[in-house]
C-alpha positions in Angstrom: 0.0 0.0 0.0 1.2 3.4 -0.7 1.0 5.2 2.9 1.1 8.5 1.1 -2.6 7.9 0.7 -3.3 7.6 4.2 -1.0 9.7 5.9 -4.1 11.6 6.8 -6.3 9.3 8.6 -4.5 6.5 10.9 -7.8 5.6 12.6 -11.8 5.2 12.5 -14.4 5.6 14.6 -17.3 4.2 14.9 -20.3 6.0 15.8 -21.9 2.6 16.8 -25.9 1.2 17.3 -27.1 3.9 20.0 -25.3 6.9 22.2 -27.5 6.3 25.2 -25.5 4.9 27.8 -28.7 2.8 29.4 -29.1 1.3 25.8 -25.3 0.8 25.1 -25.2 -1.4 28.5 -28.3 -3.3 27.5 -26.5 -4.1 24.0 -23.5 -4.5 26.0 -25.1 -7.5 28.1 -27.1 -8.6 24.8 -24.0 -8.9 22.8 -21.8 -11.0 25.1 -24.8 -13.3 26.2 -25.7 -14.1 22.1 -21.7 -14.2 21.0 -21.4 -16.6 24.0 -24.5 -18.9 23.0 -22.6 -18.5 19.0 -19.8 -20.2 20.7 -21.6 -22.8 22.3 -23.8 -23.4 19.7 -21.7 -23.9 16.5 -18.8 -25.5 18.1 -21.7 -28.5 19.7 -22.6 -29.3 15.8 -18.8 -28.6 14.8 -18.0 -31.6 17.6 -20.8 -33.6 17.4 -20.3 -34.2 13.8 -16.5 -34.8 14.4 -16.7 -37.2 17.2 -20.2 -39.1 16.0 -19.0 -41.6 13.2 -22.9 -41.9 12.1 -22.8 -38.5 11.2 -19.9 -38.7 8.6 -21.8 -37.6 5.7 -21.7 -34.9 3.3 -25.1 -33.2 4.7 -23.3 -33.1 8.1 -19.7 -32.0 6.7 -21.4 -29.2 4.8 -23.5 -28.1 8.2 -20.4 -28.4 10.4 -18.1 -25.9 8.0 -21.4 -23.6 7.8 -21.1 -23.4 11.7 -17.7 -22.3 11.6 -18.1 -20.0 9.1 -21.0 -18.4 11.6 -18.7 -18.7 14.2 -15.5 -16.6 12.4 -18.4 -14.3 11.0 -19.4 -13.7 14.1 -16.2 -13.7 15.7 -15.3 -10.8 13.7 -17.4 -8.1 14.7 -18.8 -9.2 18.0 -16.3 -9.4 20.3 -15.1 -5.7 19.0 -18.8 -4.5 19.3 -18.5 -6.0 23.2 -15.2 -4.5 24.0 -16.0 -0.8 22.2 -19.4 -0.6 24.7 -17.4 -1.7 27.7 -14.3 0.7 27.5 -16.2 3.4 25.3 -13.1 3.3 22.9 -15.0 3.0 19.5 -11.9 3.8 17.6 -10.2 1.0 15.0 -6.9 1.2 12.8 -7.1 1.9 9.0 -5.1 -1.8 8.8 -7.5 -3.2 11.3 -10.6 -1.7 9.3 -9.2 -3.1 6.0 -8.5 -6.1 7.8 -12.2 -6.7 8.5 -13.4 -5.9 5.8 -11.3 -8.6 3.5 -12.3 -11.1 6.0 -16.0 -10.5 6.1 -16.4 -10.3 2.4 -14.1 -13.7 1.9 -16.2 -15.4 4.9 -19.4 -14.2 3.1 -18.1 -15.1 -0.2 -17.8 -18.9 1.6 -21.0 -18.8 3.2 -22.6 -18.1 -0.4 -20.9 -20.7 -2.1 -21.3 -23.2 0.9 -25.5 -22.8 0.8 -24.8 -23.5 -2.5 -23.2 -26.5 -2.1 -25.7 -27.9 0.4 -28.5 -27.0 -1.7 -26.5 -29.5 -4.4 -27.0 -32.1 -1.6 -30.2 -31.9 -0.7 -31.2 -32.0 -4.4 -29.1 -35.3 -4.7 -30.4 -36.4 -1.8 -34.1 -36.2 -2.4 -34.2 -36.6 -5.9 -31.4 -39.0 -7.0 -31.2 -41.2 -3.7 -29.7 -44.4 -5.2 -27.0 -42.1 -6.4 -26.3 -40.0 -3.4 -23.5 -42.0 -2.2 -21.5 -41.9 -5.6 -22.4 -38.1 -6.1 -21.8 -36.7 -2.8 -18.1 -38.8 -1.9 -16.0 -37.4 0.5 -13.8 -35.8 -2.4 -17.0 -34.4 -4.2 -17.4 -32.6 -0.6 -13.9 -31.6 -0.4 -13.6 -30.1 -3.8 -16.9 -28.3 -3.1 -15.1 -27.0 0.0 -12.2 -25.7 -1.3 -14.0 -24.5 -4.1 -15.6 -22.1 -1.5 -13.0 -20.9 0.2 -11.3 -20.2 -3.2 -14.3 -18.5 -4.6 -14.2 -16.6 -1.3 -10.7 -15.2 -1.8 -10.9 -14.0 -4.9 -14.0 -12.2 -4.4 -12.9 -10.5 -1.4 -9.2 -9.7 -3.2 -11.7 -8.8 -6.4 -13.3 -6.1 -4.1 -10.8 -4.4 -2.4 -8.6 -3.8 -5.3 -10.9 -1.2 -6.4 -10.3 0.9 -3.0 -6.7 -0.4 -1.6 -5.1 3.2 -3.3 -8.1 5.5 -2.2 -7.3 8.6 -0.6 -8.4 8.9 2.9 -8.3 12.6 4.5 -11.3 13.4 7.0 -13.8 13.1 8.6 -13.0 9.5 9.8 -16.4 8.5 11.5 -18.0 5.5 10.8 -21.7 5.2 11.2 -21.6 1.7 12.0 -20.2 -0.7 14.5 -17.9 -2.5 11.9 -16.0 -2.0 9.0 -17.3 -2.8 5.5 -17.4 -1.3 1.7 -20.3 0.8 1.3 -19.0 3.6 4.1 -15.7 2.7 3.8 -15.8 4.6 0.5 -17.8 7.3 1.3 -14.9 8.7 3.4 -12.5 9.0 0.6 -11.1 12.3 -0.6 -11.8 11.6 -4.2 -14.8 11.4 -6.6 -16.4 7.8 -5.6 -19.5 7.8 -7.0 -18.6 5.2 -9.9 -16.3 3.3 -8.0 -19.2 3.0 -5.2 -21.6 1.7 -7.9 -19.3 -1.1 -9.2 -18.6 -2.4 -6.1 -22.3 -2.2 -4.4 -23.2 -3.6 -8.0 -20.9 -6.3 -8.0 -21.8 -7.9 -4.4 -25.6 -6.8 -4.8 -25.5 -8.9 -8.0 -23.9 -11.4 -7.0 -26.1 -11.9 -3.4 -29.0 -11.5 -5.6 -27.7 -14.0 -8.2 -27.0 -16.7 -5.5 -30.3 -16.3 -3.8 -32.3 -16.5 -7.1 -30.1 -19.6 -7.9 -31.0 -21.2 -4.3 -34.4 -20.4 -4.8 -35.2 -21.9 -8.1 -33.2 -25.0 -6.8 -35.4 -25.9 -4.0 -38.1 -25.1 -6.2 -37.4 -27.4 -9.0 -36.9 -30.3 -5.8 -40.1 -29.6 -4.2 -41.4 -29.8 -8.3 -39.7 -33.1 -8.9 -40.9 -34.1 -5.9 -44.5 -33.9 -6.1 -44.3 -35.4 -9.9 -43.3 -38.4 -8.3 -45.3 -38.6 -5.1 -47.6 -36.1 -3.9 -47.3 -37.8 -0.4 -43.5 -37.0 -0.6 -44.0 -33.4 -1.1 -44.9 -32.6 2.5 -41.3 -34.2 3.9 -39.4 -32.4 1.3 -40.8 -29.1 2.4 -40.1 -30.0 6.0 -36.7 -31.0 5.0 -36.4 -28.0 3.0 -37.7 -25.2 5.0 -34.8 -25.6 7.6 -32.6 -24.2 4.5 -34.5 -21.6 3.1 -35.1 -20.0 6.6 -31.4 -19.9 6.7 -31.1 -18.8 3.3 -33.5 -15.7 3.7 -31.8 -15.0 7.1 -28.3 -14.7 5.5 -28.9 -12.9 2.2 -31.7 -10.4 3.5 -29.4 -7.8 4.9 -26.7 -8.2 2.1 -29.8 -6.9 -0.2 -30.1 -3.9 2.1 -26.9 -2.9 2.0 -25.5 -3.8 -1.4 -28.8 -2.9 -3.1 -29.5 0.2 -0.9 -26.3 0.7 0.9 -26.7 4.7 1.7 -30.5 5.2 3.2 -31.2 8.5 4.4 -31.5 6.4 8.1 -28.7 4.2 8.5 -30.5 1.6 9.2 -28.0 -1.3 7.6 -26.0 -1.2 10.5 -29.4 -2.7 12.4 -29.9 -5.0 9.3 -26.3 -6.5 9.8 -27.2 -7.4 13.4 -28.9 -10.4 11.9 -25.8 -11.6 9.7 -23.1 -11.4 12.7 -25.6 -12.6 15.9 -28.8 -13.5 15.0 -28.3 -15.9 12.1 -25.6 -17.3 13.7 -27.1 -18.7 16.6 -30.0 -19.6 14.8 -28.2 -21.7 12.5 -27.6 -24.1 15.1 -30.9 -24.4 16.3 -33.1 -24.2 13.1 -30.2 -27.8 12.0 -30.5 -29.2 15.3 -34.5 -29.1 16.6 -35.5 -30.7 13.1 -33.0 -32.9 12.6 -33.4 -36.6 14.6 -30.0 -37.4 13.7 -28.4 -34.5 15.4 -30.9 -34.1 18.2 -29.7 -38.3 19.2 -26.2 -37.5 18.3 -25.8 -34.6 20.6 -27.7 -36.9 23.3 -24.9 -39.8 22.7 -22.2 -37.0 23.4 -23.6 -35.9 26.1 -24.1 -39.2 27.9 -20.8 -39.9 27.1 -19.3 -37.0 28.6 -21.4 -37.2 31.7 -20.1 -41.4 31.9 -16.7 -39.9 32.0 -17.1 -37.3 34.3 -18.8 -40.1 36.4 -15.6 -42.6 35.8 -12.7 -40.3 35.6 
């Protein structure tokens, strides 16, 4: 990076969710309490899946990386957000900022292609069943993994090559409680406006893209489904609806601000509470209450941790 550019501004702040002190304690409390039960949460599946040889399949490999994605997403912003209304120190680095904001777009990037790849399994899974096994092999999951992380990386390298030589000169206030794109911009000293539409263009498009590609997916399923059995269809949905909730959870807020990123009331930073604490911790839940598998699974690892605790 050429620090010429940012001799200027060394620092952010961030103007946060609220300047009343009674509601910065209450989102104080409300942000350790949900980043701790994010913890919890995704690292039970992450374990339970690792330790429970019945749940070595590709459903349950795909589930397990989508909780620790959640879990880095979340881990990003939270524990920032936590320490900023505790000290009252809202200020972060320009590195730090940059930081953050190549990490969030490659985790989203992941997320995205990760949905995708678990929406590829539930199609196999439901509508080719005698060929699940031979479709969705371990190194059919591994390739779809890496493929996702790859994709990841180059989107979030693709988007901050348009703003890594940006001039940054004042003001340096943030009206967020993290770092990404959209505002990031705004503060340059230079004419953005093109610069801002490309790059809300590009991950607007590409969110929209995705979820329009999920969509038609679990359509075309729940379709093929009731062609074949009209008494199936009911199950599908069931088994369906667990990843559409998530789907509309995750990709909700990246419409607001990718597709309306400056509002006259900033009201993304409230939308991106979903994508960093709710979803998150719902992920878990909305996987484990409907699944039998996981719901016995975590029983077995819980029995077997209380035998050992029992027989040391």
């Amino acid at each position: 990076m050429n620090k010429t550019h940012y001799s200027s501004v060394s620092e952010f702040v961030f103007l946060g969710l609220s300047t009343s002190r009674p509601v910065q304690q209450f989102l104080l409390v409300f942000s350790l309490v949900i980043f701790l039960m994010i913890v919890l949460g995704n690292f039970l599946v992450i374990l339970t899946v690792i330790l429970d040889s019945r749940l070595h399949s590709s459903m349950y490999f795909l589930l397990a990386n989508l909780s620790f994605i959640d879990f880095c997403l979340s881990t990003l912003t939270v524990p920032k957000v936590v320490y900023d209304l505790h000290t009252g120190n809202q200020a972060i680095s320009f590195r730090e900022c940059v930081i953050q904001i190549f990490v969030l777009h490659f985790l989203g990037g992941c997320e995205m292609v990760l949905l995708i790849a678990m929406a590829l399994d539930r199609y196999v899974a439901i509508c080719k069943p005698l060929h699940y096994l031979t479709i969705m092999s371990p190194r059919t999951c591994t390739v779809l993994l890496c493929g996702a992380w790859v994709i990841g990386f180059i989107h979030s390298v693709a988007q901050l090559a348009f703003v890594v030589h940006l001039p940054f000169c004042g003001p340096n206030e943030i009206d967020s409680f993290f770092c990404d794109l959209p505002r990031f911009i705004k503060l340059a000293c230079a004419d953005t406006y093109v610069l801002e539409f490309i790059i809300t263009a590009n991950s607007g498009f590409i969110s929209l893209g995705t979820f329009l590609l999920l969509i038609v997916s679990y359509i075309y399923i729940l379709v093929t489904v009731w062609k074949h059995s009209s008494g199936g269809l009911s199950k599908a949905l069931s088994t369906l609806s667990a990843h559409i909730t998530v789907v509309v959870l995750f990709f909700g807020p990246c419409f607001f601000v990718y597709m309306w990123p400056f509002p006259p009331v900033p009201l993304d930073k409230y939308f991106a509470i979903l994508n960093f604490m709710v979803t998150p911790i719902l992920n878990p839940i909305i996987y484990t209450l409907r699944n039998k598998d996981m719901m016995m699974a975590m029983r077995r690892l819980s029995s077997r941790v209380l035998h050992l605790k029992r027989n040391p």
